[in-house]
C-alpha positions, 0 to 999 in steps of 0.5 A, a space after each residue: 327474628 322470623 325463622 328461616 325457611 329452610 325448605 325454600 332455603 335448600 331448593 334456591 342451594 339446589 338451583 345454584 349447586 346445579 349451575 355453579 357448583 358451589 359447597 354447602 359451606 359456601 352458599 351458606 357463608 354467602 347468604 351470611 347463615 350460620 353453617 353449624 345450624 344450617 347444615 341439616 338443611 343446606 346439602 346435595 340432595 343423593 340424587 346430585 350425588 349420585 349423578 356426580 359419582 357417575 360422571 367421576 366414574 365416566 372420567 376416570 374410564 376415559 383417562 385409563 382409555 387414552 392411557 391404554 392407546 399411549 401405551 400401544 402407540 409406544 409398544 416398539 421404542 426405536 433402536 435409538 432409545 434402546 441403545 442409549 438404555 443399554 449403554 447406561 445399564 453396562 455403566 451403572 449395573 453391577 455385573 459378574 461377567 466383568 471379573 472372568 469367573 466361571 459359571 459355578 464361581 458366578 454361581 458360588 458369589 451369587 449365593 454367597 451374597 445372599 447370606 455370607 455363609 461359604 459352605 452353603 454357598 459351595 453347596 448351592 453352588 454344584 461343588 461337591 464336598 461335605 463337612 469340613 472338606 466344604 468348609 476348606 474348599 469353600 474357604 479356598 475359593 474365597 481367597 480366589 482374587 477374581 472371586 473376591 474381588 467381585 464379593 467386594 465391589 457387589 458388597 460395594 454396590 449394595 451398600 451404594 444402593 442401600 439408603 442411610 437411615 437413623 435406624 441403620 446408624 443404630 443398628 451399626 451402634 448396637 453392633 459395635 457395643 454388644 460385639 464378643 471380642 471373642 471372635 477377634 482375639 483369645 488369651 488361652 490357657 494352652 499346654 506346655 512342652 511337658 504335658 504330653 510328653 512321655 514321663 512328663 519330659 520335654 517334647 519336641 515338635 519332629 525330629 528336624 526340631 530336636 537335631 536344630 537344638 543339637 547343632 545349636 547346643 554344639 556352637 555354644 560347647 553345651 551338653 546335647 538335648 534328650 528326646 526322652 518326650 519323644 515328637 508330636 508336640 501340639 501347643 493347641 491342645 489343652 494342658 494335661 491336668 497330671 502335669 508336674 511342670 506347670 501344675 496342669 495350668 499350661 502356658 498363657 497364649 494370645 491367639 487371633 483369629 483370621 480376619 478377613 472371616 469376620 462377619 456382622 458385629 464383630 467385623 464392625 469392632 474390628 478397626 485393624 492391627 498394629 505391628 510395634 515392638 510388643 507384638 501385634 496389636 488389634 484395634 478394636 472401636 470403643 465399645 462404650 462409647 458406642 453404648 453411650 451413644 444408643 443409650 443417648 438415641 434412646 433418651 437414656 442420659 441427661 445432656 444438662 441439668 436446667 434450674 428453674 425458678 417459681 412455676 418454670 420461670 426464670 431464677 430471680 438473682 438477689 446479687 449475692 455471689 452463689 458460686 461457691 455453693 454446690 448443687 444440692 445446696 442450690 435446690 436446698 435454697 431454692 426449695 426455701 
């Protein structure tokens, strides 16, 4: 078989490239050559390449010229438009002149937003006030109606705006199972009415406190308290390790915290209280089940074990009744 002429071959692709504009591939599948092979020979010359730069240059100007008129041809928009835009903006945008605050309180819910801290925010905000006069003023304006309300439907708003992705879902997973329940409720070891009182005596909160128990021993014809312990008593204070009453252990108590300062994982376990005849109940989510549920977006637990049969076929059955055997015994036969 003669070889091809490709010098001859490459000068008919030019003419036809120049006219059709036909790929290399192409020409050479129409002339039945073999492309692998043909391709050192068969292409666009530079100079063809270049004038096509060009002329993908020159269209590429014009379209951002005729872009560039549109764009001055519709500089002013008509009164119609505008308020049609304006109207939607009102309806769809969150706004902190709907809810009446005043400028600083504006100011306080905006920087609020940023990072859910109250004392910055008060600062940030112009308020004045340091350590923990912040803090109480700060939590005050919290509790403001107006003020919360706008926090609440902006927190709404941004989590209207904010996309659900398998990667937030997680991260509300891992929030729940590593939350401290710390932060929601205590059993601590407090003092008892003993430890401080002077002599180790019975300590009474004031004096209101001591002459209730008076009028009461009276009613039901029982000797009168002593105040020997004198007033002052503080079951918030930690137990005097000296006291003969109850051996510096204290008294056991259960503290909850106030819930509407929740943030982050320990707002997410939190699921509400309930109130029944033992008291008040917190409701947290279940941690574990949250655990297990990262653990399995991870790929961390097995779902179900598959048994297979030679080279990852299916297991070929003999019609005798294996049900009794356990899992082990199965691999055991399998393996034999």
């Amino acid at each position: 078989m003669a070889k091809p002429d490709w010098g001859m071959l490459q000068q008919q692709f030019l003419a036809e490239h120049a006219i059709t504009g036909i790929s290399p591939k192409e020409w050479c599948e129409l002339k039945e050559l073999n492309y692998a092979t043909a391709r050192r020979y068969i292409k666009i010359s530079s100079v063809q390449n270049a004038q096509k730069t060009a002329h993908k240059k020159l269209r590429t100007a014009q379209k951002k010229e005729c872009a560039k008129e549109s764009m001055r041809n519709s500089d002013i928009p008509d009164a119609q438009s505008n308020e049609s835009s304006n109207a939607h903006d009102d309806e769809n945008t969150f706004s902190l002149r709907n809810y009446g605050l005043t400028e600083q309180q504006s100011k306080f819910v905006s920087e609020y937003l940023i990072d859910l801290n109250r004392t910055g925010a008060y600062k940030r905000a112009g308020y004045k006030g340091e350590g923990n006069t912040a803090y109480v003023n700060a939590t005050r304006m919290l509790r403001n109606a107006k003020v919360s309300r706008a926090i609440t439907d902006a927190l709404a708003e941004r989590e209207r705006r904010t996309e659900i992705t398998q990667d937030a879902v997680l991260k509300i997973w891992w929030d729940i199972a590593t939350a401290d329940v710390n932060e929601l409720t205590e059993y601590r070891r407090l003092c008892c009415r003993h430890c401080w009182g002077f002599g180790f005596n019975y300590q009474w909160r004031d004096s209101i406190e001591f002459e209730d128990a008076i009028k009461k021993a009276v009613v039901a014809k029982k000797p009168p308290p002593q105040d020997e312990g004198g007033y002052g008593y503080d079951e918030t204070l930690d137990p005097n390790p000296d006291c003969p009453r109850c051996n510096g252990a204290g008294i056991g108590r259960a503290y909850f915290h106030d819930t509407r300062d929740l943030t982050g994982p320990a707002r997410r376990v939190f699921a509400g209280v309930k109130e029944g005849k033992f008291g008040v109940e917190v409701i947290t989510r279940n941690q574990d089940e949250a655990l297990k549920m990262v653990a399995q977006h991870l790929g961390m637990l097995k779902n179900k074990t598959e048994l297979t049969g030679a080279d990852g076929g299916p297991v070929q059955t003999t019609g005798i009744d294996l049900s009794h055997l356990s899992l082990e015994q199965l691999m055991q036969l399998r393996q034999k």
